[in-house]
C-alpha positions in Angstrom: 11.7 -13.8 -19.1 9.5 -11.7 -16.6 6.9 -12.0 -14.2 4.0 -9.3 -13.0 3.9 -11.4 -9.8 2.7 -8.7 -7.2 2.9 -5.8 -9.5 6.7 -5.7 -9.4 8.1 -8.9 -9.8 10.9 -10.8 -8.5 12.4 -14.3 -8.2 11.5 -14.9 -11.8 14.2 -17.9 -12.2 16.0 -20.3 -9.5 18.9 -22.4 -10.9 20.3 -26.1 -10.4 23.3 -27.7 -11.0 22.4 -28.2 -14.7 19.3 -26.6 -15.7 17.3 -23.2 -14.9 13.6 -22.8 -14.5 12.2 -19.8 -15.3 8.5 -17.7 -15.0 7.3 -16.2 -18.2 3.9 -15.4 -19.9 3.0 -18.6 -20.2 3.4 -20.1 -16.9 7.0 -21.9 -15.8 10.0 -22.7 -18.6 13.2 -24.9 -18.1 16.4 -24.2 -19.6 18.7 -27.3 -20.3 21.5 -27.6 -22.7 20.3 -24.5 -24.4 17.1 -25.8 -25.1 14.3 -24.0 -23.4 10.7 -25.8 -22.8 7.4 -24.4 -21.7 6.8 -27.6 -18.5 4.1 -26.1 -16.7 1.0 -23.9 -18.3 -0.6 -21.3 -16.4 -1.4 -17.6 -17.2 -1.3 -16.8 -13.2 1.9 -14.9 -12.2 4.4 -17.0 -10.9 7.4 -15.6 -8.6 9.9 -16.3 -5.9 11.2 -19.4 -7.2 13.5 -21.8 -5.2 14.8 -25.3 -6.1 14.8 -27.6 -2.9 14.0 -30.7 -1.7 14.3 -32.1 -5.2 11.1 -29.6 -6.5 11.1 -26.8 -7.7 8.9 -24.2 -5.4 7.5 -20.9 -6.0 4.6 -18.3 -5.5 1.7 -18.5 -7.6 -0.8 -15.4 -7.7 -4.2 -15.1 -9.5 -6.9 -11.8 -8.9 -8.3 -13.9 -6.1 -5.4 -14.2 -4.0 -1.6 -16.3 -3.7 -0.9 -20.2 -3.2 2.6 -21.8 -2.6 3.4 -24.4 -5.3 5.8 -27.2 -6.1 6.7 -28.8 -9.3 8.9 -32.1 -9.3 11.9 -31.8 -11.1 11.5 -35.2 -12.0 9.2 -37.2 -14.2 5.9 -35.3 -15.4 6.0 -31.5 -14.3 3.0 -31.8 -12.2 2.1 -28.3 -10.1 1.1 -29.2 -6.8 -0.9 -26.3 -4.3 0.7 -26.6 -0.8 -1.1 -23.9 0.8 -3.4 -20.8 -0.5 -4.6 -17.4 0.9 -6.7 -14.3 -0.3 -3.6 -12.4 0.6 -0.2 -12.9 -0.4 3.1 -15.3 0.2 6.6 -15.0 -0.1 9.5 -17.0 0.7 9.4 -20.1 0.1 12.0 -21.9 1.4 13.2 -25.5 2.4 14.9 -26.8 5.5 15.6 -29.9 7.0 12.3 -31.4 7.1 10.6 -28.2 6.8 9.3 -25.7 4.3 9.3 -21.8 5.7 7.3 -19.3 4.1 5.9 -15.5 4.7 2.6 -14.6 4.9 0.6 -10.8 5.1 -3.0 -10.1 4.6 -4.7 -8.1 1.6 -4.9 -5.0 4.3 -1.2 -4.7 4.5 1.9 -4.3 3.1 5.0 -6.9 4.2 7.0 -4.2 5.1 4.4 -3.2 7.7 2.6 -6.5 8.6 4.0 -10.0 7.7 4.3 -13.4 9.4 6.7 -16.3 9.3 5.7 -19.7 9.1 7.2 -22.7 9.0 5.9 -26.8 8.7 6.8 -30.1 8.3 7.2 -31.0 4.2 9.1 -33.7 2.2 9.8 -34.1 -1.3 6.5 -34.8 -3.0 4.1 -34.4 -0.2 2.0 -32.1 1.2 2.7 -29.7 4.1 1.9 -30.2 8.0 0.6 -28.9 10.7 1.9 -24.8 10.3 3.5 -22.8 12.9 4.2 -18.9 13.0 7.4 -18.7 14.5 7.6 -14.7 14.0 5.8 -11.6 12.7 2.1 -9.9 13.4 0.2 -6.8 13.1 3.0 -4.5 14.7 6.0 -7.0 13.0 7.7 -6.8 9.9 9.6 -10.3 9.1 11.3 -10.7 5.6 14.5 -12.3 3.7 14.2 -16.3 5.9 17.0 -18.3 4.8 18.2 -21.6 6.2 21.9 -21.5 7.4 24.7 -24.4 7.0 23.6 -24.9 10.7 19.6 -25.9 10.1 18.7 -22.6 12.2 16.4 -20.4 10.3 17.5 -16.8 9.9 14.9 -13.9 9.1 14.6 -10.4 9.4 12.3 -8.6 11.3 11.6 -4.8 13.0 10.4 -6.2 16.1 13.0 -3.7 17.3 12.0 -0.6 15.4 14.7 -1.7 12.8 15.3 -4.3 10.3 18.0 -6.5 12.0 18.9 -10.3 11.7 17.7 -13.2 13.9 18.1 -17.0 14.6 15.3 -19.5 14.8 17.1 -23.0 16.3 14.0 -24.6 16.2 13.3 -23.9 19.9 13.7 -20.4 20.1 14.9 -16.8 18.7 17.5 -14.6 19.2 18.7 -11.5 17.5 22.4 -11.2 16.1 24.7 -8.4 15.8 21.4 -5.5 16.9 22.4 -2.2 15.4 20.6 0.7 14.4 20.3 0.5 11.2 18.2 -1.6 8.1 19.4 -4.8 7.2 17.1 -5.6 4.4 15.4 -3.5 1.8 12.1 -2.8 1.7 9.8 -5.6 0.2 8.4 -4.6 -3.3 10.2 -7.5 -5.0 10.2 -11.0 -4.3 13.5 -12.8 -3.7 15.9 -10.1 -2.2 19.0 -11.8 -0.8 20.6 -9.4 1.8 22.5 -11.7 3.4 24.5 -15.0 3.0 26.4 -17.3 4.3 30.0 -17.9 3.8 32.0 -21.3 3.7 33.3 -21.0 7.3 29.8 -20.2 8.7 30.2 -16.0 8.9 27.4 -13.9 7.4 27.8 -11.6 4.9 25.4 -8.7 5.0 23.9 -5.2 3.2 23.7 -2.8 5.8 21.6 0.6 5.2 22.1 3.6 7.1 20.4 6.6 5.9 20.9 6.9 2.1 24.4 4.5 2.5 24.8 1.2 2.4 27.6 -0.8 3.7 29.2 -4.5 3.6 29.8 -6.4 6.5 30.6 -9.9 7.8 28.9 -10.9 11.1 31.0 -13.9 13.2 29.9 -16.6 15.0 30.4 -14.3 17.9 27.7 -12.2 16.6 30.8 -9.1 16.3 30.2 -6.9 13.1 33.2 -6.3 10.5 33.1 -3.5 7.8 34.8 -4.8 4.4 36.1 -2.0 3.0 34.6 -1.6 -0.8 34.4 0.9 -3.5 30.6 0.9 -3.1 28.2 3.3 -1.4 25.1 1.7 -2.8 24.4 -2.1 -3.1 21.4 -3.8 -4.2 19.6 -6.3 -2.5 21.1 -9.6 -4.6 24.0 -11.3 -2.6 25.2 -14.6 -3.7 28.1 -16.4 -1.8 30.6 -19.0 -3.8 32.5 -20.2 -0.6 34.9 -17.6 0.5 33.7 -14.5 -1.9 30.4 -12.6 -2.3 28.8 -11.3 -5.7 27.0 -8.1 -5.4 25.3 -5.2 -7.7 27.1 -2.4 -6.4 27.6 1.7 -7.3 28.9 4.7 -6.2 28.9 8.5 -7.0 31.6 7.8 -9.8 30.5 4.5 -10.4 27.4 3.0 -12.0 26.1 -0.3 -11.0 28.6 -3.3 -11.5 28.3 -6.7 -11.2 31.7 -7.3 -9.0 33.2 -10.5 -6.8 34.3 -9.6 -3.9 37.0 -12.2 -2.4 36.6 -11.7 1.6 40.6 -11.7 2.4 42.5 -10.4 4.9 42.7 -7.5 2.5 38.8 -7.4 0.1 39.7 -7.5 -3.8 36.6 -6.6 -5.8 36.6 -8.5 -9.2 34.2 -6.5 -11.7 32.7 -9.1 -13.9 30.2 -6.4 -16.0 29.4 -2.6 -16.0 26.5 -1.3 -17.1 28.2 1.8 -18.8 29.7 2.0 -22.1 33.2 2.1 -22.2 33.2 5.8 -23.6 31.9 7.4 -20.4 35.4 6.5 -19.0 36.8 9.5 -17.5 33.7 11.9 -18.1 33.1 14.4 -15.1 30.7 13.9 -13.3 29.1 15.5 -10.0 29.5 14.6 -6.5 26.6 14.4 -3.9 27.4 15.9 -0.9 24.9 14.6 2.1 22.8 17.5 4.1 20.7 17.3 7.6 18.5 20.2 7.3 16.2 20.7 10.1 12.3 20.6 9.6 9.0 21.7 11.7 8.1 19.5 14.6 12.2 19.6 15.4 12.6 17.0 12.7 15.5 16.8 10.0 15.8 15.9 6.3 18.5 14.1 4.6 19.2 15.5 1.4 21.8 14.7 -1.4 22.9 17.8 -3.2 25.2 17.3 -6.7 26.0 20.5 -7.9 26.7 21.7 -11.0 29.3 19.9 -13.2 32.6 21.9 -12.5 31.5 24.0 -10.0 33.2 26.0 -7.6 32.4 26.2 -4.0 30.7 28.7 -3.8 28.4 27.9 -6.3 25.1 29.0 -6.7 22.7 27.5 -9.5 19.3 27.0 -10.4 18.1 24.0 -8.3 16.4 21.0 -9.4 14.5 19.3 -6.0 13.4 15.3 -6.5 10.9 13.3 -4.0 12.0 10.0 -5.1 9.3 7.6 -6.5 8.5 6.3 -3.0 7.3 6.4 -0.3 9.2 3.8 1.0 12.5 4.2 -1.2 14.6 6.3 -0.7 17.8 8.5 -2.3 20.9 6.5 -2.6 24.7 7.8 -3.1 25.5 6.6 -6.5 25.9 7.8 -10.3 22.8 8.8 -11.6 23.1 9.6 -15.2 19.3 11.4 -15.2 20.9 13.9 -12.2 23.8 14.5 -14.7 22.2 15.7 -17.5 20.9 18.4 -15.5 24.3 18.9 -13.7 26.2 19.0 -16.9 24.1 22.0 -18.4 24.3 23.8 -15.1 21.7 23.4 -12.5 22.1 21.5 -8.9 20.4 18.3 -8.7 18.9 18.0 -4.6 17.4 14.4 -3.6 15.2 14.2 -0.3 14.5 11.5 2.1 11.4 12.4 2.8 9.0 11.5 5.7 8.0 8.0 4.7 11.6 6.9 3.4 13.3 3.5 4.3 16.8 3.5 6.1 15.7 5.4 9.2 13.9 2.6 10.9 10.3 1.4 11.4 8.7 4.4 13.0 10.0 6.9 9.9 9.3 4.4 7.4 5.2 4.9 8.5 4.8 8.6 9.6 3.3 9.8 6.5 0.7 7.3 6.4 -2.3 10.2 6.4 -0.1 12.7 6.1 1.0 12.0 2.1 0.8 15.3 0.1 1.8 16.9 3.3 4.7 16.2 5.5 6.6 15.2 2.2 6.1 18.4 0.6 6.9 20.0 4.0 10.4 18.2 3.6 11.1 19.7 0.1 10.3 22.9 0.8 12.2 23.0 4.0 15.4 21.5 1.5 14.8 24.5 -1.1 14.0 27.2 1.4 17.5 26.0 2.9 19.4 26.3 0.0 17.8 30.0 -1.1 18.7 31.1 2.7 22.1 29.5 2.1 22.8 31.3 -1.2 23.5 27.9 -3.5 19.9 28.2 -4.8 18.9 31.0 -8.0 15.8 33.0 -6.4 13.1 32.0 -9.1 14.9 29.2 -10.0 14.3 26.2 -7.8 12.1 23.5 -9.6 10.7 20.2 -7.6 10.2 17.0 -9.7 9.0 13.8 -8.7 7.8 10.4 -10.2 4.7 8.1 -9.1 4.5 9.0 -5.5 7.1 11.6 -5.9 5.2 13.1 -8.8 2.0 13.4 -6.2 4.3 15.3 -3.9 5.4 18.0 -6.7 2.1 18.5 -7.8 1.2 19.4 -4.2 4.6 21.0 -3.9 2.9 23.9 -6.0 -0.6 23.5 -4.7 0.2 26.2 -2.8 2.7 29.5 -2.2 6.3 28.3 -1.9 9.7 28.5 -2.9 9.2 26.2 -6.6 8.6 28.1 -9.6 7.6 25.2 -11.7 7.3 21.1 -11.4 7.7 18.1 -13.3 5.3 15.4 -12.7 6.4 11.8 -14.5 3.9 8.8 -13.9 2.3 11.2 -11.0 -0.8 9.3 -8.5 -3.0 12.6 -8.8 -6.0 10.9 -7.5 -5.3 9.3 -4.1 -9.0 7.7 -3.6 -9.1 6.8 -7.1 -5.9 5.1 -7.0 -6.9 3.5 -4.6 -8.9 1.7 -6.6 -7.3 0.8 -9.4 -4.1 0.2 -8.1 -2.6 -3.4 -8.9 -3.8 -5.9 -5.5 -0.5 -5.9 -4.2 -0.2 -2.0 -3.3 -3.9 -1.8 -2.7 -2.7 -1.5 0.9 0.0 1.0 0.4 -2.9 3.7 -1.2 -5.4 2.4 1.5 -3.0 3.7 4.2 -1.5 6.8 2.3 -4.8 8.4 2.2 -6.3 10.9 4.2 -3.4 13.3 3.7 -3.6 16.4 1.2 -6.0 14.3 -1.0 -6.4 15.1 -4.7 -4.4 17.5 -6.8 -7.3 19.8 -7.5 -6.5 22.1 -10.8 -7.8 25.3 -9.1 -4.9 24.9 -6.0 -1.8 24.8 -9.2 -0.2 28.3 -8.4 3.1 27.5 -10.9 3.6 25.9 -14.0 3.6 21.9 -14.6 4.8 19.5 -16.9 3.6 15.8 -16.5 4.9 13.3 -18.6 2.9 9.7 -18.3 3.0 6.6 -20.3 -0.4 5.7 -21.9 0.0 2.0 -20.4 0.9 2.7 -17.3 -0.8 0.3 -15.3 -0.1 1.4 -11.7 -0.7 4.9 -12.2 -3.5 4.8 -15.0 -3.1 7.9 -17.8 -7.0 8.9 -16.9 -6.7 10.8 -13.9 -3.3 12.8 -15.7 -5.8 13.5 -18.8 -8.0 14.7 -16.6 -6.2 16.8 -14.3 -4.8 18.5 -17.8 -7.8 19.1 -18.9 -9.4 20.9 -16.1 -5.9 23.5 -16.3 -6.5 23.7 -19.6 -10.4 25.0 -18.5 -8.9 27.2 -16.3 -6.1 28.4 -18.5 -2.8 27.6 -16.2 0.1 27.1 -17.2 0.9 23.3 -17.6 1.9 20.6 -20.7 0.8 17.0 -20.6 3.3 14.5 -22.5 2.0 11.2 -23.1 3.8 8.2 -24.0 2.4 5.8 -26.2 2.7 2.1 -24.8 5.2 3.3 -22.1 3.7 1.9 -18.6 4.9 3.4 -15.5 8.6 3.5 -15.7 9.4 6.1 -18.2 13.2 6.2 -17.3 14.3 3.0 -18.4 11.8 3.2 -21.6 12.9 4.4 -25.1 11.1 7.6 -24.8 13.8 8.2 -22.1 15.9 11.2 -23.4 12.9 12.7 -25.0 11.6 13.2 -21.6 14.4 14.2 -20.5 15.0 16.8 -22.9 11.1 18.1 -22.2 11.9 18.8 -18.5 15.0 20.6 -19.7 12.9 23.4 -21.7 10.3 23.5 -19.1 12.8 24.8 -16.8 14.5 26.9 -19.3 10.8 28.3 -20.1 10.3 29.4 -16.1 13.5 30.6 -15.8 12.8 32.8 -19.2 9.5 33.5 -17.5 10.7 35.1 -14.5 14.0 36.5 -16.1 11.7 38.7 -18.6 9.3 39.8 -15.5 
């Protein structure tokens, strides 16, 4: 089952002791004893479901805004509306006596503006008088969670990063400040970066940079590193009493489902891979993390992998990615996509460009108006690095990006530079148009990112492109790709337009997967063959 519930999903099933509900096309499902019934009816997208106080709760969304629901798990599965809004919820979640929620308006995103609330509610009854016990225009608040104590813990950025804080009803109070993000940025519903352990410590996903990092916060609020095999871990914590299960990854590793057991001494249980068994072994390329300085006495992080084998002093064609962002950003861990380029020779380079999240609040919103701009700025400073360097082929050194990231390597060779050719996959060419047709949820995101470089114009292309799009793509829509193409084809530059037929916007986990892969491959090999035969 899945759920379209702001665009991206999230929270599409909560679990009891002995059944699952579930969101799907048709509105909300149970699962019990293997039998799985359609109980509630609705075409609306449903998300963020929770079981508490003997109901079943959730986020309900419609084209004219989000209401928070409640179905009983009991008798006739009546939906109930406990609150509504023309902008969007999150969260909801139940406490002794009380239901906490987040709230954000149509004009922004949660990871820039979002509130918490919280009111009286019982089982079966309707909510009181609401309070907003965190969050505003400046405030980012996600992730609330009751604790075994009946505080209410939250997130927030109040201090310019995402760090945890207590709500004891009469006050709040951060725990265990650091410099660093403790949550992930919002473009799911029901992220779980923290828990709560049997003896009342908190076990949290820490982010610094492109790293994450495990730790356990005590009572004393003191912060203790657990020692795992991990360098990424996704946003999905669940605690069984003294033991944590997590999604985690590394540069050898793909993600695994693991349990970790919270000794004296961690022992990670893998319960399922999501390799095959015959990759066992296979070399594989190892990022190595770079800080390279930028204009306006800035600095980039990039992750470099070079070639499979290589030696030191390697020097390789290079392949530069602006992750699909803004607000992601690169992450140490096994990327098969980076390998097939790094097993056939060239250097794979990821950049946490201006925008990215694990640097705090104030980088997580300085390209808002500058998009097309100080992002490309940050690639080119990465590739004009490693030419100056030596690891980087002169004529050689590509920049690719997808959705966002394909915006910033379309403007990446918009102009003179160091990129002899790009690869665009489900690219935003058309910021003011997107804009528009953009699902509701990220109609604030493209409100915000505008004003930068503006629209990839055909007559600014100075290198050849290859943009790859999927025909249903319905965050990116295929009309401004087919159009862009056509104009180049007008003016007779250099490009090829792959479309996908029924692929939406992620063409990397779609069938048509290693065919676009192998496209990018030869449009490389083409510029290389280009420049090679003058």
């Amino acid at each position: 089952m899945t759920s379209s519930v702001h665009a991206y999903g999230g929270g599409t099933y909560a679990a009891s002791s002995d059944e699952v509900w579930c969101a799907g096309a048709s509105g909300l499902y149970r699962v019990a004893e293997g039998n799985v019934s359609l109980m509630v009816e609705d075409s609306s997208s449903f998300g963020d479901l929770t079981i508490g106080n003997g109901e079943l709760l959730g986020v309900r969304e419609t084209d004219d805004g989000d209401a928070l629901v409640a179905v009983s798990l009991v008798g006739a599965p009546e939906l109930r509306v406990l609150a509504e809004t023309s902008g969007f919820f999150g969260a909801p979640r139940t406490g002794p006596g009380l239901l906490a929620w987040l709230r954000w308006s149509e004009r922004d995103m949660p990871w820039d503006a979002s509130e918490l609330w919280a009111a009286p509610f019982g089982a079966g009854g309707s909510l009181g008088d609401p309070v907003k016990l965190a969050g505003g225009p400046a405030e980012s608040v996600v992730e609330p969670r009751w604790g075994p104590d009946a505080a209410l813990y939250f997130v927030s950025d109040r201090s310019g990063w995402w760090n945890l804080y207590r709500w004891d009803g009469e006050s709040v109070e951060p725990l265990a400040p650091m410099a660093a993000e403790c949550a992930a940025e919002p473009w799911e519903l029901g992220y779980a970066s923290y828990d709560f352990l049997a003896d009342g410590r908190i076990v949290m996903v820490v982010q610094e940079g492109p790293r994450h990092r495990l730790t356990v916060i005590d009572r004393s609020g003191a912060i203790t590193p657990v020692k795992l095999p991990y360098t990424s871990i996704k946003p999905y914590l669940v605690v069984g009493g003294a033991s944590v299960a997590l999604v985690g990854s590394s540069p050898q590793v793909a993600p695994q489902v693991a349990l970790v057991h919270l000794g004296d001494e961690p022992q990670v249980e893998v319960l399922a891979r999501a390799e095959h068994p015959g990759l066992d072994g296979l070399a594989v390329s190892t990022p190595v993390e770079l800080r390279i300085p930028v204009e306006d006495s800035r600095e980039v992080v990039a992750l470099v992998d070079p070639p499979t084998g290589a030696a030191t002093d390697w020097c390789a064609p290079v392949i530069v990615r602006a992750h699909p962002g803004p607000t992601a950003s690169c992450l140490v861990r096994l990327d098969w996509q980076a390998q097939f380029f790094t097993s056939r020779g060239f250097a794979v380079v990821d950049v946490d460009y201006t925008g990215s999240t694990g640097y705090g609040r104030a980088f997580r919103q300085a390209l808002y108006g500058r998009w097309g701009i100080d992002d490309v700025m940050d690639c080119r400073a990465v590739a004009e690095y490693l030419l100056a360097e030596g690891r980087a082929v002169p004529g050689a050194v590509f920049v690719r990006g997808a959705s966002a990231g394909g915006y910033t390597a379309l403007h990446a060779v918009a102009r003179d530079g160091p990129f002899a050719a790009a690869t665009a996959v489900s690219a935003i060419v058309h910021p003011e148009r997107w804009a528009e047709t953009v699902p509701r949820f990220q109609r604030a995101h493209a409100n915000r990112l505008r004003g930068g470089a503006g629209r990839v114009h055909a007559a600014d292309i100075r290198r050849p492109i290859l943009m790859i799009h999927g025909t249903a793509d319905d965050v990116a829509t295929v009309d401004d790709v087919r159009e862009l193409a056509g104009e180049l084809r007008d003016r007779g530059l250099p490009h090829e337009l792959m479309l996908l037929d029924g692929v939406g916007h992620y063409v990397a986990t779609s069938t048509h997967a290693a065919r676009a892969l192998e496209a990018e491959l030869a449009h490389y090999r083409s510029a290389m063959a280009a420049v090679a035969s003058g």
